[in-house]
Biopython code that builds the backbone (N, CA, C, O; Angstrom):
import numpy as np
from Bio.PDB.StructureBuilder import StructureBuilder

atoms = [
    (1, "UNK", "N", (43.690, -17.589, 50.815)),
    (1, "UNK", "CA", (44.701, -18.024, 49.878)),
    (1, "UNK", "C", (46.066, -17.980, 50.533)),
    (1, "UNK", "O", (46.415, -17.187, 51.408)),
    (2, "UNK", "N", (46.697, -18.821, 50.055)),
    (2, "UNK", "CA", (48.472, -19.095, 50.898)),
    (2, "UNK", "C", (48.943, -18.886, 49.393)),
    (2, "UNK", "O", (48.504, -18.908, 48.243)),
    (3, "UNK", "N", (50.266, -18.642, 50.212)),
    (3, "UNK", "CA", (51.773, -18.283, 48.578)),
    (3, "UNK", "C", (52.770, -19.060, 49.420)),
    (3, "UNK", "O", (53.131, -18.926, 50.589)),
    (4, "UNK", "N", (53.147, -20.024, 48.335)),
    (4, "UNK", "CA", (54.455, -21.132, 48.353)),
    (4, "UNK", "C", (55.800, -20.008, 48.614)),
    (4, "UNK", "O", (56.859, -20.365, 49.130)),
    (5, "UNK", "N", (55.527, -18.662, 48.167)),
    (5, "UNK", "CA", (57.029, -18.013, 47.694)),
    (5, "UNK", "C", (57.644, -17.538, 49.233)),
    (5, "UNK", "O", (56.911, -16.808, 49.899)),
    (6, "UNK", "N", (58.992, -17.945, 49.817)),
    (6, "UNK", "CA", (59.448, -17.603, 50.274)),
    (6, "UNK", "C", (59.596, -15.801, 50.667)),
    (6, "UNK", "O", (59.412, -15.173, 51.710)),
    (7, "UNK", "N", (59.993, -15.413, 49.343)),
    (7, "UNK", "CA", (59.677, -13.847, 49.358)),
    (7, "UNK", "C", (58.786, -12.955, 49.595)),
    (7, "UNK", "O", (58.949, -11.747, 49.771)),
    (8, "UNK", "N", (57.260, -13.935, 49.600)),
    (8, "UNK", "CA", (56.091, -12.740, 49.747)),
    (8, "UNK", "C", (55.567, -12.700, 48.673)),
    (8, "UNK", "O", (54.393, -12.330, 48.684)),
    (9, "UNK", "N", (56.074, -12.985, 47.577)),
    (9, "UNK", "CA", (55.449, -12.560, 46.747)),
    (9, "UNK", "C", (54.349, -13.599, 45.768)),
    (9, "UNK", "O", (54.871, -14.498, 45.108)),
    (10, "UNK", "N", (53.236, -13.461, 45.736)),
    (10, "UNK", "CA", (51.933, -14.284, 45.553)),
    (10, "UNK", "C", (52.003, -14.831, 44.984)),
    (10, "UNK", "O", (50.998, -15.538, 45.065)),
    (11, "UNK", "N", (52.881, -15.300, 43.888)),
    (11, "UNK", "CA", (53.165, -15.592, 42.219)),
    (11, "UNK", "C", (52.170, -17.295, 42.058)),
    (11, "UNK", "O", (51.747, -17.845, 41.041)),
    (12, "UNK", "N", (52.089, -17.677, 43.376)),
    (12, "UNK", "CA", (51.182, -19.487, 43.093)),
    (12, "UNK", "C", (50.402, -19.144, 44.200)),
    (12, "UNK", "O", (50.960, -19.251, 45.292)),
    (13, "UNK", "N", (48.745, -18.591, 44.169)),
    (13, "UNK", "CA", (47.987, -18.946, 45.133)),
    (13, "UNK", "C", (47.756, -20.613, 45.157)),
    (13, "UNK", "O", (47.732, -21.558, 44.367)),
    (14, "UNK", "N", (47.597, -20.333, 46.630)),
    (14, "UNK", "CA", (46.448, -21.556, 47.115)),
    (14, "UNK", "C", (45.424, -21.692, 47.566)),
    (14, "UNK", "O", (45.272, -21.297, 48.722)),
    (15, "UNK", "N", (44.512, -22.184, 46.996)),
    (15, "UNK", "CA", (42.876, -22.372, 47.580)),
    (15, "UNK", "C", (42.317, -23.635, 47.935)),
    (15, "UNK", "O", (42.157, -24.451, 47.027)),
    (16, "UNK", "N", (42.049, -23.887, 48.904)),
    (16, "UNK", "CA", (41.180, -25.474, 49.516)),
    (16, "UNK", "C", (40.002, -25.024, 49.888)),
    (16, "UNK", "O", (39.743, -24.490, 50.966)),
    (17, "UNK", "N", (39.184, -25.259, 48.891)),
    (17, "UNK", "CA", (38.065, -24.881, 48.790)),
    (17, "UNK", "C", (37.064, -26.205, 49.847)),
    (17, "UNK", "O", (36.057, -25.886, 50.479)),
    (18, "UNK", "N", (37.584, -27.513, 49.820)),
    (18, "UNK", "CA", (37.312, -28.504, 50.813)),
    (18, "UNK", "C", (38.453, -29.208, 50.940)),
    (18, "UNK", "O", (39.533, -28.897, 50.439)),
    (19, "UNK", "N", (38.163, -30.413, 51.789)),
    (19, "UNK", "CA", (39.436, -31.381, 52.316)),
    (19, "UNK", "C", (39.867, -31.943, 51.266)),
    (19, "UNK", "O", (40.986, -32.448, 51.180)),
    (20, "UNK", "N", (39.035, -31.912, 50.374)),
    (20, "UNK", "CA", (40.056, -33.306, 49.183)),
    (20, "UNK", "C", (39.896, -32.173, 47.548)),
    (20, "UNK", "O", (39.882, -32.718, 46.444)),
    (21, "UNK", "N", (39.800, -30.760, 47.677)),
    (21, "UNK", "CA", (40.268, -30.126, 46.443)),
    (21, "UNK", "C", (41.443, -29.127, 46.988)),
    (21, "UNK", "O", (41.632, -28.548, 48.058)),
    (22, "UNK", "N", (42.188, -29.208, 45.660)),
    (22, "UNK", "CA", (43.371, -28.182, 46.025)),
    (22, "UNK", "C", (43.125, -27.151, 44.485)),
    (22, "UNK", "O", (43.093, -27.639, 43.355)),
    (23, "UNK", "N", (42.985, -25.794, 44.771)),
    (23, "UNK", "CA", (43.327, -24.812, 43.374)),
    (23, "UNK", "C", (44.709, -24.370, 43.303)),
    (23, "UNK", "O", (45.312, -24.162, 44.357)),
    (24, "UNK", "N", (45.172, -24.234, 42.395)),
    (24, "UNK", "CA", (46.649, -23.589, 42.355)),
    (24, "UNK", "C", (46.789, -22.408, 41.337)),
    (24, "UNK", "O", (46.282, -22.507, 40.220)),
    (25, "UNK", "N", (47.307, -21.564, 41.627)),
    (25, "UNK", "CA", (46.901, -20.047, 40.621)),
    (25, "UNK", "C", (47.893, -19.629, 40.344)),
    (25, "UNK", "O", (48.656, -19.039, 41.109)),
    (26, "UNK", "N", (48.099, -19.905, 38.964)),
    (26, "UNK", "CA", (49.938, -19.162, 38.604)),
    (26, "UNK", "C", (49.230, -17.513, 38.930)),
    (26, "UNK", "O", (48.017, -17.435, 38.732)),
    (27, "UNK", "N", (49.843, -16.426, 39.341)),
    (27, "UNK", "CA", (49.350, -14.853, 39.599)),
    (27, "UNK", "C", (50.751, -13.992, 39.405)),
    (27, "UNK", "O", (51.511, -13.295, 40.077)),
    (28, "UNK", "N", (50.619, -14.443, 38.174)),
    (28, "UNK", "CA", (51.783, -13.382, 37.044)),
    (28, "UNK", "C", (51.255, -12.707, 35.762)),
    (28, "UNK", "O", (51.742, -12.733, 34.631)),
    (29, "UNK", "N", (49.619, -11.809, 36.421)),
    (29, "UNK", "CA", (49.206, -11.824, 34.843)),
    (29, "UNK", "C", (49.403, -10.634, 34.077)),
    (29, "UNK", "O", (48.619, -10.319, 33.181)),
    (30, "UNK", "N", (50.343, -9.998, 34.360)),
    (30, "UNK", "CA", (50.938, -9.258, 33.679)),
    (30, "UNK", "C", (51.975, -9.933, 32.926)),
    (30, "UNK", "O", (52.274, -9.531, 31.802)),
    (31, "UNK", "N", (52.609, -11.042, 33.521)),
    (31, "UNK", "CA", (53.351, -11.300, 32.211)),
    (31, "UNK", "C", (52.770, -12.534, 31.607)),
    (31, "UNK", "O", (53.496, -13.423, 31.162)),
    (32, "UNK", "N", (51.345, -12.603, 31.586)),
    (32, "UNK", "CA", (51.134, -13.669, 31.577)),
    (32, "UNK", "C", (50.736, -14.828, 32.150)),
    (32, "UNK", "O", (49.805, -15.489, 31.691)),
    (33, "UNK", "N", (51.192, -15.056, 32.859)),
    (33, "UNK", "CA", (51.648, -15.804, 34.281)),
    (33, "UNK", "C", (52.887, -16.878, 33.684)),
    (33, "UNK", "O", (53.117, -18.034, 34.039)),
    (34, "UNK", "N", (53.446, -16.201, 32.849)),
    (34, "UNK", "CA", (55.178, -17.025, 32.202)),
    (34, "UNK", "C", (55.894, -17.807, 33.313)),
    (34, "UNK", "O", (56.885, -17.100, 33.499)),
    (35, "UNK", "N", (55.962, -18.545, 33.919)),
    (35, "UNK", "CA", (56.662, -19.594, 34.567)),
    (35, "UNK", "C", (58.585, -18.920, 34.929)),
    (35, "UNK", "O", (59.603, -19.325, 34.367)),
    (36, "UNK", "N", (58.509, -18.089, 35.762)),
    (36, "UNK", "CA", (59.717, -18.136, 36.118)),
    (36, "UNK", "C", (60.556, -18.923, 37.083)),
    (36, "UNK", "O", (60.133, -19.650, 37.983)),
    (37, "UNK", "N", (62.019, -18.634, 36.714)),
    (37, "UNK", "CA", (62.424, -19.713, 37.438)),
    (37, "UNK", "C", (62.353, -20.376, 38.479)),
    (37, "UNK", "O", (62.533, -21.577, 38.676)),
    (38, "UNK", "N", (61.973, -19.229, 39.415)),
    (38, "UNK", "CA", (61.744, -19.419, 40.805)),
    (38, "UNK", "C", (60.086, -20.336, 41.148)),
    (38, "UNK", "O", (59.705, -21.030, 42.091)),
    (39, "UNK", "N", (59.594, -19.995, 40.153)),
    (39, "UNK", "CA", (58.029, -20.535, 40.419)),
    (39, "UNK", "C", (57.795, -21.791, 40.001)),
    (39, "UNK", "O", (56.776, -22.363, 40.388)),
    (40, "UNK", "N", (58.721, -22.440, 39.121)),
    (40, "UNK", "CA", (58.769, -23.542, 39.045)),
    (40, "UNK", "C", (58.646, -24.879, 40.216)),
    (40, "UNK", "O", (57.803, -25.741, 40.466)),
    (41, "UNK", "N", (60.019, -24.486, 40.755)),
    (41, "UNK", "CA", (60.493, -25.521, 42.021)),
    (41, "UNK", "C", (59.313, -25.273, 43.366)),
    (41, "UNK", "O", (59.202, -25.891, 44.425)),
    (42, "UNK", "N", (58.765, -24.465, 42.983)),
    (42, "UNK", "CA", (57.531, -24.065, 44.193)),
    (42, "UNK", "C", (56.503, -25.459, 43.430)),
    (42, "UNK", "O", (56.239, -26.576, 43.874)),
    (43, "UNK", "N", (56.162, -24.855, 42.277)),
    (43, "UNK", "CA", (54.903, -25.393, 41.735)),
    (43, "UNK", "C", (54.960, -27.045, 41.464)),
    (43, "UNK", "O", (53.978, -27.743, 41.212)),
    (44, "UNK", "N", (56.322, -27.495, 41.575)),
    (44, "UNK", "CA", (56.467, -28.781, 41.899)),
    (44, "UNK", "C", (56.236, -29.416, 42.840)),
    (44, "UNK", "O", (55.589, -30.461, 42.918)),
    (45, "UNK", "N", (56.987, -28.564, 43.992)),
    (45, "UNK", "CA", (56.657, -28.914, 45.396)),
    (45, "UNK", "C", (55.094, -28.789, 45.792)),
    (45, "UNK", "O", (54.641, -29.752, 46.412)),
    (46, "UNK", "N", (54.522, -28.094, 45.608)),
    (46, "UNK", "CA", (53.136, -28.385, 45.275)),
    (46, "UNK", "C", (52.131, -29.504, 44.983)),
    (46, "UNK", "O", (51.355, -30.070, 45.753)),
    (47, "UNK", "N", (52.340, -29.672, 43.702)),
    (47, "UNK", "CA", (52.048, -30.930, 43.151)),
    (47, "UNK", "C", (52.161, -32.011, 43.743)),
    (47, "UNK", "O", (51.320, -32.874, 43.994)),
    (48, "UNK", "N", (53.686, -31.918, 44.057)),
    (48, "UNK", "CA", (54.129, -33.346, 44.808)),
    (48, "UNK", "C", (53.233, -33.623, 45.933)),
    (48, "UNK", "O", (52.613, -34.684, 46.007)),
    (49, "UNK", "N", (53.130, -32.472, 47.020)),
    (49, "UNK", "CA", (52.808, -32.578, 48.346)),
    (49, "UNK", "C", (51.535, -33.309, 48.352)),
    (49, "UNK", "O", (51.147, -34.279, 49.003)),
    (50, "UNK", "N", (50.913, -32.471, 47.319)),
    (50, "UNK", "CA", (49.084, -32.904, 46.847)),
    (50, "UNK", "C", (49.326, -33.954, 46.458)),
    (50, "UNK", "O", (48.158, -34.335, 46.538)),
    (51, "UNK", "N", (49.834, -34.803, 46.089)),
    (51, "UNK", "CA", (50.356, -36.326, 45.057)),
    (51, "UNK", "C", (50.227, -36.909, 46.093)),
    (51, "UNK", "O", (49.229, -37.612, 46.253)),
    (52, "UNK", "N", (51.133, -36.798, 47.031)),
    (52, "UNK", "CA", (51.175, -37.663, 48.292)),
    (52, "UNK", "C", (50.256, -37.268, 49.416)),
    (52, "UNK", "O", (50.655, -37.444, 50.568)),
    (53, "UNK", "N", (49.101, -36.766, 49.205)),
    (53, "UNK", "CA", (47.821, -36.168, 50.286)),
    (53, "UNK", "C", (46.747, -36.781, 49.648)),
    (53, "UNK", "O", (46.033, -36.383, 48.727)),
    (54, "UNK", "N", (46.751, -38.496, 50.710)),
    (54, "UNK", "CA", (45.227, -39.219, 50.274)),
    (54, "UNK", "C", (44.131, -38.848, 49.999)),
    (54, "UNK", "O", (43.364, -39.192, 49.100)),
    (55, "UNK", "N", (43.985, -37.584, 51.385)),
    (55, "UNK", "CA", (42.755, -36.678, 51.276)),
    (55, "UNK", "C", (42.427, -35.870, 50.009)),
    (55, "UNK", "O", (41.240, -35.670, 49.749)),
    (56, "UNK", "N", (43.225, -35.472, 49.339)),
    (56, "UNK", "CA", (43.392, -34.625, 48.049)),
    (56, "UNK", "C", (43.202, -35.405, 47.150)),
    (56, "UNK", "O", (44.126, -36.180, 46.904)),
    (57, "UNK", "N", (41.930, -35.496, 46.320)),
    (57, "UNK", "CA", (41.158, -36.075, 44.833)),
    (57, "UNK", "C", (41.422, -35.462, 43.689)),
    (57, "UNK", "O", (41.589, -36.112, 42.657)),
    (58, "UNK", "N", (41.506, -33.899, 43.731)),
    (58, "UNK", "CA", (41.675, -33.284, 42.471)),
    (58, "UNK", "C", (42.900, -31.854, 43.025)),
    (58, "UNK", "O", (43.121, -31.196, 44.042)),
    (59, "UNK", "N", (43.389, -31.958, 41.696)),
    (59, "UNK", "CA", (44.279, -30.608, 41.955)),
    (59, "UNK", "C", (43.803, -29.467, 40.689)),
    (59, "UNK", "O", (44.321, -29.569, 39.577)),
    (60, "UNK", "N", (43.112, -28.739, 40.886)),
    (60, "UNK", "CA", (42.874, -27.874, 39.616)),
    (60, "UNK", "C", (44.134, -26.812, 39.671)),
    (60, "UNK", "O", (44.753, -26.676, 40.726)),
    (61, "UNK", "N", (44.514, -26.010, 38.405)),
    (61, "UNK", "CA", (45.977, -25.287, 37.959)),
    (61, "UNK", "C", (44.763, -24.320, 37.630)),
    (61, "UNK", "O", (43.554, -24.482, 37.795)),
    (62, "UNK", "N", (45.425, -23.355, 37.156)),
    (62, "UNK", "CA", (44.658, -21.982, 36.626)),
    (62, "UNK", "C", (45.710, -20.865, 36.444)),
    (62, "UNK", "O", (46.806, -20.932, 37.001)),
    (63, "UNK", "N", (45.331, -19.799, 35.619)),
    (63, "UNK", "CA", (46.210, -18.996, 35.553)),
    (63, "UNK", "C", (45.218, -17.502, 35.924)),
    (63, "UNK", "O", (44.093, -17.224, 35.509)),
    (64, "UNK", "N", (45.981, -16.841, 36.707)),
    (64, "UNK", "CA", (45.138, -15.097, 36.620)),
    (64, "UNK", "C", (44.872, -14.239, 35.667)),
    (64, "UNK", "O", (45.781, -13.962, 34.885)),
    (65, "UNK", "N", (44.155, -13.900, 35.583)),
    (65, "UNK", "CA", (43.993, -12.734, 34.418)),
    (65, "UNK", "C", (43.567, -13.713, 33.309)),
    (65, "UNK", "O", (43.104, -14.847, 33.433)),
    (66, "UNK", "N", (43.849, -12.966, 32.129)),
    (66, "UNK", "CA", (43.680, -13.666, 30.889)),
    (66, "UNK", "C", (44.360, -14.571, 30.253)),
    (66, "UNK", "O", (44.073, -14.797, 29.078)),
    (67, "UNK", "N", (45.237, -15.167, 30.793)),
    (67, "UNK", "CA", (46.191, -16.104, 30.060)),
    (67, "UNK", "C", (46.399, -17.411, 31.406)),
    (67, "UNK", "O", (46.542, -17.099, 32.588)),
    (68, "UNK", "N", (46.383, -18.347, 31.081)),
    (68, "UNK", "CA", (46.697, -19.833, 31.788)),
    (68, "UNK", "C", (48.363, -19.358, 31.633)),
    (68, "UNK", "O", (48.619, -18.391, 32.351)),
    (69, "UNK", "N", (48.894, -19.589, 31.266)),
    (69, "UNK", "CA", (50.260, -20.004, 31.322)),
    (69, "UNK", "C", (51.282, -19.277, 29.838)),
    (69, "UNK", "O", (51.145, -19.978, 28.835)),
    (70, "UNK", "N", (51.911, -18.445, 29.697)),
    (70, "UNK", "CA", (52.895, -18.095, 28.423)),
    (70, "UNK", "C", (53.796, -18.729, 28.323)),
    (70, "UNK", "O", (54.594, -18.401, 27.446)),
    (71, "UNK", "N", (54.176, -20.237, 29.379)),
    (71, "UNK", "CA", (54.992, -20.899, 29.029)),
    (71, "UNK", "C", (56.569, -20.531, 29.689)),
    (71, "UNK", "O", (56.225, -20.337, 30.855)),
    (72, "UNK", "N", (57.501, -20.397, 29.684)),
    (72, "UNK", "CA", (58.501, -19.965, 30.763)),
    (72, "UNK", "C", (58.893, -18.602, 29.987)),
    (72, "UNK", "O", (58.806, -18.400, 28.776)),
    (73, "UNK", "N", (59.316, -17.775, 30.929)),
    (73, "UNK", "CA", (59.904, -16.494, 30.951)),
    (73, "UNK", "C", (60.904, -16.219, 30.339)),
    (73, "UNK", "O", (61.882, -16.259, 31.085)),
    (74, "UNK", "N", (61.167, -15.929, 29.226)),
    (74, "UNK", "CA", (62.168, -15.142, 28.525)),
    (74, "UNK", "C", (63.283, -14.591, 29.387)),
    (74, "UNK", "O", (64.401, -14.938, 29.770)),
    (75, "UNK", "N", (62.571, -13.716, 29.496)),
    (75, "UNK", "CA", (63.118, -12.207, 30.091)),
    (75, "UNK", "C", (63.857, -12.692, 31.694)),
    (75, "UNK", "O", (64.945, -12.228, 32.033)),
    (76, "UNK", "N", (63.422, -13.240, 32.183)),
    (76, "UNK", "CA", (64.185, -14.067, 33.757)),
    (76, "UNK", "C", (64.916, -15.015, 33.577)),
    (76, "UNK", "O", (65.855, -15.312, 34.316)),
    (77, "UNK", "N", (64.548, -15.664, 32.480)),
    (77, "UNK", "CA", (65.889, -16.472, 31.990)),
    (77, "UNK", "C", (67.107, -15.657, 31.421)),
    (77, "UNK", "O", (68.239, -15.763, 31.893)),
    (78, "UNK", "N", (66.773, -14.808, 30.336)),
    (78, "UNK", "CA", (68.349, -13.896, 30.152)),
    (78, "UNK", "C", (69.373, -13.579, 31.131)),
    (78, "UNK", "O", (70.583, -13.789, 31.209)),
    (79, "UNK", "N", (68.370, -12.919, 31.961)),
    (79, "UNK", "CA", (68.937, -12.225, 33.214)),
    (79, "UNK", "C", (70.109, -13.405, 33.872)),
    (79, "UNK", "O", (71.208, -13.174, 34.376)),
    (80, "UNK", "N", (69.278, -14.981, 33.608)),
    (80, "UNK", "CA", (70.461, -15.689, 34.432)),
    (80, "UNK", "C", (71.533, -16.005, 34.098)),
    (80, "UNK", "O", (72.257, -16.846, 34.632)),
    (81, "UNK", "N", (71.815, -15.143, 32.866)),
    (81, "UNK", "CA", (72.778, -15.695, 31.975)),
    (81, "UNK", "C", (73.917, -14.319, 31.497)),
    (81, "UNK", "O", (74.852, -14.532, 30.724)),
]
sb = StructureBuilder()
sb.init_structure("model")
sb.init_model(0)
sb.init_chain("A")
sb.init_seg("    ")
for serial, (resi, resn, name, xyz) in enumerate(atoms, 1):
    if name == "N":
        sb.init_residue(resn, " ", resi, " ")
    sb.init_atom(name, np.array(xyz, "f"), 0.0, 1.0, " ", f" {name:<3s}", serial, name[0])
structure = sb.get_structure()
């Protein structure tokens, strides 16, 4: 597994399980896996890259733990404010 995050920190695995699948793993499941700000502009760049990779047929999303997605972060948004 690879992490998009500059920092180290795992928050979007990656799995290529073959040449033309890509998995993508929000891995925030303690909070969920709530979409913070920072994980956004990763998880785009992502997408995109796979968008434009002929070889790449499917992109599966997933979330860790028990929850797919809580939707964006509260609590990391305050903070930016």
């Amino acid at each position: 597994m690879a992490s998009l995050n500059p920092h180290d920190e795992q928050v979007i695995l990656v799995q290529e399980p073959n040449s033309s699948v890509r998995s993508l793993t929000l891995n925030r499941p303690k909070q969920l896996n709530a979409l913070s700000d920072d994980m956004v502009p990763w998880l785009v760049e992502l997408l995109l890259v796979n968008q434009q990779d002929a070889k790449v047929k499917l992109v599966i999303l997933k979330g860790e733990g028990s929850a797919f997605c809580a939707g964006a972060d509260a609590a990391a948004i305050a903070r930016l404010l």
